[in-house]
C-alpha positions as CSV (number, residue, x, y, z in Angstrom):
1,X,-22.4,-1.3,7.1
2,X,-22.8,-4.6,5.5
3,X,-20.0,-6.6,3.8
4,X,-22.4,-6.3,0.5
5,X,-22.7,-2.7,0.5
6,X,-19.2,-2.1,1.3
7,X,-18.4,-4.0,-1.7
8,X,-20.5,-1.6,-4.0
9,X,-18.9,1.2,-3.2
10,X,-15.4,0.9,-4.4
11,X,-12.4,3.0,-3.2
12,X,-14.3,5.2,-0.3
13,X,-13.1,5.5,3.5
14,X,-15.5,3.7,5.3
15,X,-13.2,3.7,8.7
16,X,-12.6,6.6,11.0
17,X,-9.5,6.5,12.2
18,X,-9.2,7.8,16.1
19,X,-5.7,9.8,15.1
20,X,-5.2,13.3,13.6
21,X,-5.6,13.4,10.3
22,X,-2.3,12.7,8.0
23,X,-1.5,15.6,5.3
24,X,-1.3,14.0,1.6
25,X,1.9,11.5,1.5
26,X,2.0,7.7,0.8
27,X,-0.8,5.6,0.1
28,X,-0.4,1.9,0.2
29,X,-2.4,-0.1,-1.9
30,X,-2.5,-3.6,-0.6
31,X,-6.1,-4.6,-2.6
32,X,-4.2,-7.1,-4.2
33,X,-2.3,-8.9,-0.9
34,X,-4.3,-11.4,0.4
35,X,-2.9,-12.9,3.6
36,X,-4.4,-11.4,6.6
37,X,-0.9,-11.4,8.6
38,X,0.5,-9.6,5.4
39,X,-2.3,-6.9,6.1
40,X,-2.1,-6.5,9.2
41,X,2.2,-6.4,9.1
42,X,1.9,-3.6,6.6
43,X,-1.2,-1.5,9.0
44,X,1.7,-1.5,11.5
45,X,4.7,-0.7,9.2
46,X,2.2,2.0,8.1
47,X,1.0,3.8,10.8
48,X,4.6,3.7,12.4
49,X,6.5,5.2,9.8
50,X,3.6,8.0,9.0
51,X,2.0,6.3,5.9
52,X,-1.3,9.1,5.0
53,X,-3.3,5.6,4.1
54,X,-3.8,1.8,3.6
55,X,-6.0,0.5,1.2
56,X,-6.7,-2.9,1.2
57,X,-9.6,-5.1,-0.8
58,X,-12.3,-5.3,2.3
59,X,-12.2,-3.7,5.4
60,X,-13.8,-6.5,7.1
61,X,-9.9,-7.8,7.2
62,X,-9.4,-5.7,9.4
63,X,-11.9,-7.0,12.4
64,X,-10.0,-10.2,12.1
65,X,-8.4,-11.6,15.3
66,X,-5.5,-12.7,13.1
67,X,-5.0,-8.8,11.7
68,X,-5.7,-7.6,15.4
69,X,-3.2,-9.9,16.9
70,X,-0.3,-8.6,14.3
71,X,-1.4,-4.8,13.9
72,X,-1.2,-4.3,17.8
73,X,-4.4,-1.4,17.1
74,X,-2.7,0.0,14.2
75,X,-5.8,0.0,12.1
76,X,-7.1,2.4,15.0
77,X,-4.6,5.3,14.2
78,X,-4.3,4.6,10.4
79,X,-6.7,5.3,7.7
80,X,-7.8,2.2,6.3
81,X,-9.7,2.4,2.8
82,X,-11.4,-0.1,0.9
83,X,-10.6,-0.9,-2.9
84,X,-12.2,-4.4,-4.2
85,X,-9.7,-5.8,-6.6
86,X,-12.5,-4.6,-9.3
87,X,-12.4,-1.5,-8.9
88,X,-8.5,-1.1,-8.6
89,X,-7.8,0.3,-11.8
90,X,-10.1,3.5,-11.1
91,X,-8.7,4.0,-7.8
92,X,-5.7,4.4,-9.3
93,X,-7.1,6.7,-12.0
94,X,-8.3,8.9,-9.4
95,X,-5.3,8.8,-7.1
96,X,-4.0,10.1,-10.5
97,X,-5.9,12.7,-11.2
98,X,-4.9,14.0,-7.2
99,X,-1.5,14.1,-8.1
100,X,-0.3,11.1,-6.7
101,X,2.8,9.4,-9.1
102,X,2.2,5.8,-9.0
103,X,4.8,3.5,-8.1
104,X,5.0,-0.3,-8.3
105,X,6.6,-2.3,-5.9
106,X,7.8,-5.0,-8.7
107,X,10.7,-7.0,-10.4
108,X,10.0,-5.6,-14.1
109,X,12.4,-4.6,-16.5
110,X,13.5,-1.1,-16.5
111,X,12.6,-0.8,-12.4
112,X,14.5,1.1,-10.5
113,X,16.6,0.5,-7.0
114,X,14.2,1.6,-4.2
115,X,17.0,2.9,-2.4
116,X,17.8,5.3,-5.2
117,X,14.1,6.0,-6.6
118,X,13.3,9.1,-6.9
119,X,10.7,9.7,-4.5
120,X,7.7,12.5,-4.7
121,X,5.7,13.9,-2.0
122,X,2.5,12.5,-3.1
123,X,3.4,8.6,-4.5
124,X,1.0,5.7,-4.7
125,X,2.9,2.3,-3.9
126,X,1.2,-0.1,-5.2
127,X,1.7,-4.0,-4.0
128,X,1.2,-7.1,-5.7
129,X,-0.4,-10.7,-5.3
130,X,2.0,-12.9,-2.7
131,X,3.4,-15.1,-5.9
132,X,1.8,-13.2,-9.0
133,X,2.8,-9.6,-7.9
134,X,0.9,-6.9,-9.6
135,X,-1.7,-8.0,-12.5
136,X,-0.4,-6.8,-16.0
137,X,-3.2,-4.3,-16.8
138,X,-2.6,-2.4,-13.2
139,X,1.6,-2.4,-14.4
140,X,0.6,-0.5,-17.5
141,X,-1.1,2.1,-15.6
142,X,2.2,2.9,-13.4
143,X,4.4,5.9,-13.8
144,X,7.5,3.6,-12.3
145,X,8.4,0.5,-10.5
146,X,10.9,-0.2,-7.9
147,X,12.1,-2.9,-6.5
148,X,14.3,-4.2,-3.9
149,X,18.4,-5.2,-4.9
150,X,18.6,-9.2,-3.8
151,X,21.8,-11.3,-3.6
152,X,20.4,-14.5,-2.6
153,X,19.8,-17.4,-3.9
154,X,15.5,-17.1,-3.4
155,X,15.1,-13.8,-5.0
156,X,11.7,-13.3,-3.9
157,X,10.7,-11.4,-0.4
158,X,7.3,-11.2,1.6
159,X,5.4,-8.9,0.5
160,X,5.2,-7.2,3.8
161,X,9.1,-7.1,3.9
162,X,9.3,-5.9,1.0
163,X,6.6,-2.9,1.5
164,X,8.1,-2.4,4.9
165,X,11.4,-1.6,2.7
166,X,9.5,0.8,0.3
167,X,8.0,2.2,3.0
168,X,10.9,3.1,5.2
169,X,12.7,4.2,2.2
170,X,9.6,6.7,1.4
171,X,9.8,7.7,4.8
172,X,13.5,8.5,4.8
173,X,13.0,10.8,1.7
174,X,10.2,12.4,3.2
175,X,12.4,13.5,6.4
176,X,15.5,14.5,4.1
177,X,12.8,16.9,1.8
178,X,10.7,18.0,5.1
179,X,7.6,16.6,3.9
């Protein structure tokens, strides 16, 4: 398909994935992350701790020799979505509407410790810009936030540390509940 088309059609799988099929769990939507070794680090954090899906802004990412070189075939075992940052907001609604709870990676008030969040079978994380973090209309949409407990003096993680972190903590909860 061509780069146009795939940007008409917002939030559908256009990438068959050569692994089995992964029953409902975590979604990660990256539409918002930019940086193709950001991408590519979460494919790979992803598919190795059972992730059901990433979703990033433009599958075309994912052809890149700089995604290819980090994901280490990754993007062949995952599912890969495409959301354009446009079309966001009603991916969300829909992952909604499917019962997933959504969940912001994100220093706001009132988050909670990811290590103590109270995870749910089906969850949406949802990931941020690299310096902006999530846009302010997509924050109002989320059912909670989490966010990572920092001591240092930088406060501020990569954002593909920091999913890794969300993710590994999703994937310890899903063990502990048999998911």
């Amino acid at each position: 398909q061509n780069l146009l088309q795939a940007r008409a059609e917002p939030a559908q799988r256009r990438h068959a994935c050569v692994g089995p099929p992964r029953r409902g769990g975590l979604v990660v939507v990256a539409s918002l992350v930019e940086k193709i070794p950001n991408l590519a680090g979460l494919a790979r954090t992803c598919e190795v701790l059972g992730a059901e899906r990433l979703v990033v802004a433009d599958l075309a990412v994912t052809k890149h020799r700089d995604f290819t070189s980090v994901s280490v075939t990754a993007e062949k075992w995952l599912r890969v979505d495409a959301c354009p940052i446009a079309g966001l907001a009603a991916y969300l609604a829909r992952l909604r509407r499917e019962g997933y709870a959504l969940v912001g990676l994100e220093q706001t008030r009132g988050a909670e410790d990811v290590e103590t969040h109270g995870w749910e079978k089906k969850t949406a994380l949802v990931l941020g810009r690299e310096r902006e973090g999530v846009d302010a209309h997509i924050l109002g949409m989320l059912d909670a936030c989490v966010v990572i407990q920092q001591r240092g003096m930088i406060r501020s993680l990569n954002v593909h540390v920091s999913a890794s972190i969300a993710v590994a903590r999703y994937a310890a909860a899903a063990a502990r509940n048999g998911w």
